[in-house]
C-alpha positions as semicolon CSV with decimal commas, in nm:
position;residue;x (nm);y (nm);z (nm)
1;X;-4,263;-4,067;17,056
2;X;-3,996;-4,318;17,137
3;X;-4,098;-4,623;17,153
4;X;-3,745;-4,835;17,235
5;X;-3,789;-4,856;17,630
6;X;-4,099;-5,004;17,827
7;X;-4,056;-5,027;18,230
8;X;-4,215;-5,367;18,303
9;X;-4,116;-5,324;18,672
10;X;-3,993;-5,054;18,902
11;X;-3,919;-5,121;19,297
12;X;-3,711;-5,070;19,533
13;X;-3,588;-5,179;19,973
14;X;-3,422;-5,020;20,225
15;X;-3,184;-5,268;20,419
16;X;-3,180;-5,165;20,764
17;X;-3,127;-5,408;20,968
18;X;-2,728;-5,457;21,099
19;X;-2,543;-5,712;21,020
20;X;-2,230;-5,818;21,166
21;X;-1,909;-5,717;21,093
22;X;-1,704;-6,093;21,002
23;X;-1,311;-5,997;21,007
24;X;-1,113;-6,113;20,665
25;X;-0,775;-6,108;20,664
26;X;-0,775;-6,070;20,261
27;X;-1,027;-5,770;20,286
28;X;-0,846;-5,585;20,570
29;X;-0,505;-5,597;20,425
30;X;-0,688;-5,490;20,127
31;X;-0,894;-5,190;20,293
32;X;-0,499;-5,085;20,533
33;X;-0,309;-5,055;20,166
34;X;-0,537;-4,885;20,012
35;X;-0,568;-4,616;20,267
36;X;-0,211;-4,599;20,418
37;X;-0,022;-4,345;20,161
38;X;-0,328;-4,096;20,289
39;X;-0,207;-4,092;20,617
40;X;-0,530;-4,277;20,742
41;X;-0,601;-4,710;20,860
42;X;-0,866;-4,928;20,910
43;X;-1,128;-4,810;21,173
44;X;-1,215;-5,171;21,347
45;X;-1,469;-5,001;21,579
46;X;-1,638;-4,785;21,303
47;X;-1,663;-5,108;21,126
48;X;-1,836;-5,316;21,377
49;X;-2,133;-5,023;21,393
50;X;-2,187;-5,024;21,029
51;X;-2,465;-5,227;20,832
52;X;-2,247;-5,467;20,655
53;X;-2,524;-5,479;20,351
54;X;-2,272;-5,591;19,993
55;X;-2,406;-5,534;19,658
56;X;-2,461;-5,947;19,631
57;X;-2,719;-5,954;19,906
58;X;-2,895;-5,650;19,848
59;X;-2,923;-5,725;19,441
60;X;-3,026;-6,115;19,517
61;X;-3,360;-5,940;19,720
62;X;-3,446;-5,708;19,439
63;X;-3,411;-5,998;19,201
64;X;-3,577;-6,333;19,402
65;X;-3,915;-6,151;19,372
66;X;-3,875;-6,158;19,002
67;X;-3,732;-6,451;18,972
68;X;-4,002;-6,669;19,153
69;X;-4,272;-6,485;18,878
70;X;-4,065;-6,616;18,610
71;X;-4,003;-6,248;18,483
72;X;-3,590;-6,279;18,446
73;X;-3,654;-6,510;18,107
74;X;-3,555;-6,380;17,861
75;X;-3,320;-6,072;18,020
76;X;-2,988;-6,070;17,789
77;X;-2,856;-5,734;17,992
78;X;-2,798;-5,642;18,340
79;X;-2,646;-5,315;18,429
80;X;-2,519;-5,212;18,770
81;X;-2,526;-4,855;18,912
82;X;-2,317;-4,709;19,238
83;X;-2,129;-4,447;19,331
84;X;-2,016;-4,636;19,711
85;X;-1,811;-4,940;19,674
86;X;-1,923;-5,272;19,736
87;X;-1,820;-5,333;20,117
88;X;-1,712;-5,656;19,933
89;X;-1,441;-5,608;19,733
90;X;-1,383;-5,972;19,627
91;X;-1,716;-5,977;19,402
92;X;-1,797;-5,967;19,061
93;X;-2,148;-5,909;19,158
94;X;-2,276;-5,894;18,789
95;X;-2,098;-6,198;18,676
96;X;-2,236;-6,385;18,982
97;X;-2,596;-6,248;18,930
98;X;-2,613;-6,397;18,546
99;X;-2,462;-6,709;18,697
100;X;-2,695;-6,795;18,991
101;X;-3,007;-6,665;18,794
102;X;-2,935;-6,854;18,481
103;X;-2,918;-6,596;18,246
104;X;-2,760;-6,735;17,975
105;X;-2,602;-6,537;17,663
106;X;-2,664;-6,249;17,884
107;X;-2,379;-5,931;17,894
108;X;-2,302;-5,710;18,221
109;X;-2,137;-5,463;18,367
110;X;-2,165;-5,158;18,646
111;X;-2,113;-4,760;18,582
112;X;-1,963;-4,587;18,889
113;X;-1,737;-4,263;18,923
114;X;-2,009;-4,090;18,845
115;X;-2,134;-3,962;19,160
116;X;-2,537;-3,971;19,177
117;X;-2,582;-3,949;18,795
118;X;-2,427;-4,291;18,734
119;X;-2,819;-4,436;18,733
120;X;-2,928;-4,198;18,470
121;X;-2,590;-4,278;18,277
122;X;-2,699;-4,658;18,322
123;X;-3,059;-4,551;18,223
124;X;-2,915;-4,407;17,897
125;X;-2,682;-4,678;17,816
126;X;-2,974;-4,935;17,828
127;X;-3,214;-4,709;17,611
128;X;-2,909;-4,660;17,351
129;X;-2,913;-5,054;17,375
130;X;-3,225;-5,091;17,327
131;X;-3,261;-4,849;17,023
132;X;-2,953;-5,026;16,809
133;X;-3,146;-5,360;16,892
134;X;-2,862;-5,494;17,054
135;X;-3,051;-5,564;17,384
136;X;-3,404;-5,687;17,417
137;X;-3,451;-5,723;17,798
138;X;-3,306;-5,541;18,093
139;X;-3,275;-5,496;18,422
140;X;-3,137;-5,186;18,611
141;X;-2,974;-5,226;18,992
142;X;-2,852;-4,917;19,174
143;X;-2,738;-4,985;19,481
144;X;-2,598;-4,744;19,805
145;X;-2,415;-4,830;20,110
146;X;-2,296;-4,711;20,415
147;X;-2,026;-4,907;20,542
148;X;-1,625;-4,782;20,474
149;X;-1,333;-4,849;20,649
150;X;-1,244;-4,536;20,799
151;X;-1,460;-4,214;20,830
152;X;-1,633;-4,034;20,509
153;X;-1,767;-3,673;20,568
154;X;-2,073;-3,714;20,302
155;X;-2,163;-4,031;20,454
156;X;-2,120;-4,002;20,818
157;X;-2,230;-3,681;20,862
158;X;-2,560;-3,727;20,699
159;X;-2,843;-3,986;20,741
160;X;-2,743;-4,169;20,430
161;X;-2,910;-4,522;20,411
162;X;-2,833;-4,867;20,254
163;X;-3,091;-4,901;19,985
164;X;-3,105;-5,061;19,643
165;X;-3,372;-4,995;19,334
166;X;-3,431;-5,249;19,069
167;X;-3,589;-5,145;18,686
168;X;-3,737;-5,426;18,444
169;X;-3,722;-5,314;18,089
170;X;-3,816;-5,444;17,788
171;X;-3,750;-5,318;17,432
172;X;-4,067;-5,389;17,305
173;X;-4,430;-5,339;17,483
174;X;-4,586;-5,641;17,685
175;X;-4,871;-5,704;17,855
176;X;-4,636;-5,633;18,161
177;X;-4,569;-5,280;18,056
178;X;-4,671;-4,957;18,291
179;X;-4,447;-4,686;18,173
180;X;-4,305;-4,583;17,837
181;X;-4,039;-4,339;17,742
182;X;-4,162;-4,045;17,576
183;X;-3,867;-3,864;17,545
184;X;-3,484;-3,822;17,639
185;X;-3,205;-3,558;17,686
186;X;-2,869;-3,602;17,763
187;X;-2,631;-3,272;17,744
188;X;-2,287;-3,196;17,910
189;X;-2,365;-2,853;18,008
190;X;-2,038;-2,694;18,205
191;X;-2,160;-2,369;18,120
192;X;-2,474;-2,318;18,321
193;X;-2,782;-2,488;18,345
194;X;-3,123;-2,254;18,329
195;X;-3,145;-2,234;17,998
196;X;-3,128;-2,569;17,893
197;X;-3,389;-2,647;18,168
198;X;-3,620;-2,384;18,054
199;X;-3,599;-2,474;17,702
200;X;-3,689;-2,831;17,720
201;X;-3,980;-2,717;18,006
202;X;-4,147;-2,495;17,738
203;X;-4,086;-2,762;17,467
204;X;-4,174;-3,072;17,615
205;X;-4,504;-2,877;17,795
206;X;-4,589;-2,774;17,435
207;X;-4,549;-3,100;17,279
208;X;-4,681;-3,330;17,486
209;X;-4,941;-3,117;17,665
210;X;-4,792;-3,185;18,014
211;X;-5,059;-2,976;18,205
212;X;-5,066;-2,971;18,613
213;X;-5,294;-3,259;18,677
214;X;-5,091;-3,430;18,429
215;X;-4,730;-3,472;18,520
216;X;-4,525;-3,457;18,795
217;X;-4,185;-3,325;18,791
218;X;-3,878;-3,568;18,996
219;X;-3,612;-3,358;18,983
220;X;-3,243;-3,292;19,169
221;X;-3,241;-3,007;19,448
222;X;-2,983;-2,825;19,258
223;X;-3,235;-2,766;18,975
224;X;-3,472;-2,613;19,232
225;X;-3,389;-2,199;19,131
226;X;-3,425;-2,339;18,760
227;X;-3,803;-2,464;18,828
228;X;-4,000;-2,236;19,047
229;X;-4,186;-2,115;18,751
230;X;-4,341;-2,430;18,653
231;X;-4,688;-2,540;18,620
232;X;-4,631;-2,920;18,749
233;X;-4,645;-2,992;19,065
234;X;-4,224;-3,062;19,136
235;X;-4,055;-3,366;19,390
236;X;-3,703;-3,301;19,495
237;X;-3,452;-3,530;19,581
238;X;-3,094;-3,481;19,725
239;X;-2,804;-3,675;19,872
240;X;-2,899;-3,678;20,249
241;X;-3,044;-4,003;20,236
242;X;-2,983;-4,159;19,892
243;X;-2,757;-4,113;19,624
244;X;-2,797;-4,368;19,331
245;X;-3,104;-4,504;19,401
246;X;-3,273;-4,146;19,498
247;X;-3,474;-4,057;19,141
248;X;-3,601;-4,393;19,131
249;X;-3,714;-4,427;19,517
250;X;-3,871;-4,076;19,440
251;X;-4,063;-4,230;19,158
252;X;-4,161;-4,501;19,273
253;X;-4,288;-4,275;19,607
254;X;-4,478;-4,094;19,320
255;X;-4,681;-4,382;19,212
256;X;-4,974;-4,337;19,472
257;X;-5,070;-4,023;19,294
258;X;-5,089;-4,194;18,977
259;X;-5,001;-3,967;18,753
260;X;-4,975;-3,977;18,409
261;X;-4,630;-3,822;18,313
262;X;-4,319;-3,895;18,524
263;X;-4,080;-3,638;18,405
264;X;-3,696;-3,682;18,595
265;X;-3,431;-3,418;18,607
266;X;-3,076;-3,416;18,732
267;X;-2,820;-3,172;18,724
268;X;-2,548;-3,140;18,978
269;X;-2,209;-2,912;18,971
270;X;-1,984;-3,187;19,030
271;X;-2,112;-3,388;18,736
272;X;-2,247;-3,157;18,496
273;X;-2,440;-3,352;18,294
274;X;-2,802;-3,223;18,227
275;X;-3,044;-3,528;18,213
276;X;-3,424;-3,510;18,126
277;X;-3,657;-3,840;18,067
278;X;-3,991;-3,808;18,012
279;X;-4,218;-4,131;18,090
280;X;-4,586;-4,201;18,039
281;X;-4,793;-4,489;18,253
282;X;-4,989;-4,728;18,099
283;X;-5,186;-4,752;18,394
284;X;-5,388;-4,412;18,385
């Protein structure tokens, strides 16, 4: 069993409330250059319908909660996760966060260009942190939003939302603690996918005795004609309505059932990484 991550905290908002669109030079001349050798501009009225939601605000309400219970001491890491830019492109939202929440001696950075897996990328990076003993305290943000300067197929066409999650870890267990990692796998897999996925179901079933009323399975809709033969009960997620934050708002949706295994899964064709994390609650 590995015993290098504990999830001290999981949560997670949807911001859906507008706000309003506040012209800046600096940002529009910005937004025109970088779109003008496409053959496209700045869409003013598309704009001024959008949410307006930046990664600052959305982070600072996934992290005041925490802050106010005094759980940020002692964080020395926090990693950012998106795959849609900030709509404000003048901050260094990570930098900022360590500054206004006083965590000092504390690193950063964000993982992007990833599409949807950047979270489980971030996810990994943190555990590999954690394992080397070069971290001690973490937190995760992923963050979506909806607002872009001119018109985006995947995000206009669908009901995509502005959302963020947030993930407290720890390196060592704490009194705080309701999930462990179990287990891990993280495989480019260009080739195919079923395989792989019904290797490490049979394995992982075996090993850890991950019966029906045991687990639950939070997996990516393009690992759906991979899992129809499995004995837990399975939760998909796809990218109509969330992208980064989607396998931890389907977790966290999870938690009512109180299971004992939370076992995620992401595969997509675009991205073909093959993911697999197996947690256990300490709250069974």
């Amino acid at each position: 069993m590995l015993a290098n991550l504990y999830v001290e905290h999981l949560d997670y908002h949807c911001f859906t409330q507008q706000r309003p669109y506040l012209f800046d030079e600096l940002v529009h001349r910005f937004q025109q250059e970088l779109l003008q050798p496409h053959g496209l501009h700045v869409d003013t009225a598309l704009l001024e319908r959008s949410s307006h939601h930046s990664f600052l605000e959305m982070s600072k309400s996934l992290l005041d909660p925490l802050a106010v219970q005094g759980k940020l001491e002692g964080v020395d890491l926090v990693v950012l996760a998106y795959c849609t830019p900030d709509v404000n492109v003048t901050d260094s939202v990570v930098c900022h966060l360590i500054h206004q929440y006083q965590l000092e001696g504390a690193n950063g950075f964000a993982i992007s260009d990833m599409g949807m897996a950047a979270s489980w990328t971030a996810l990994q990076v943190i555990a590999d942190r954690f394992y080397t003993g070069s971290s001690q305290k973490a937190i995760l943000i992923a963050l979506d939003q909806t607002t872009f300067p001119n018109r985006i197929a995947h995000v206009h066409d669908r009901q995509l939302r502005d959302a963020g999650s947030i993930l407290l870890m720890s390196r060592t267990a704490s009194e705080e603690e309701s999930w462990s990692l179990v287990d891990r796998m993280y495989r480019y897999s260009p080739q195919g996918i079923e395989g792989r996925v019904n290797d490490t179901v049979a394995s992982w079933s075996l090993e850890y005795s991950l019966k029906e009323e045991r687990a639950v399975i939070v997996a990516h809709r393009s690992l759906e004609p991979c899992l129809y033969w499995v004995d837990q009960p399975v939760v998909y997620y796809d990218a109509d309505t969330h992208l980064v934050t989607a396998p931890f708002i389907t977790w966290h949706q999870q938690l009512k059932g109180a299971p004992e295994y939370v076992w995620w899964m992401h595969y997509d064709d675009v991205h073909p990484f093959y993911y697999s994390a197996l947690f256990r609650s300490h709250q069974v």
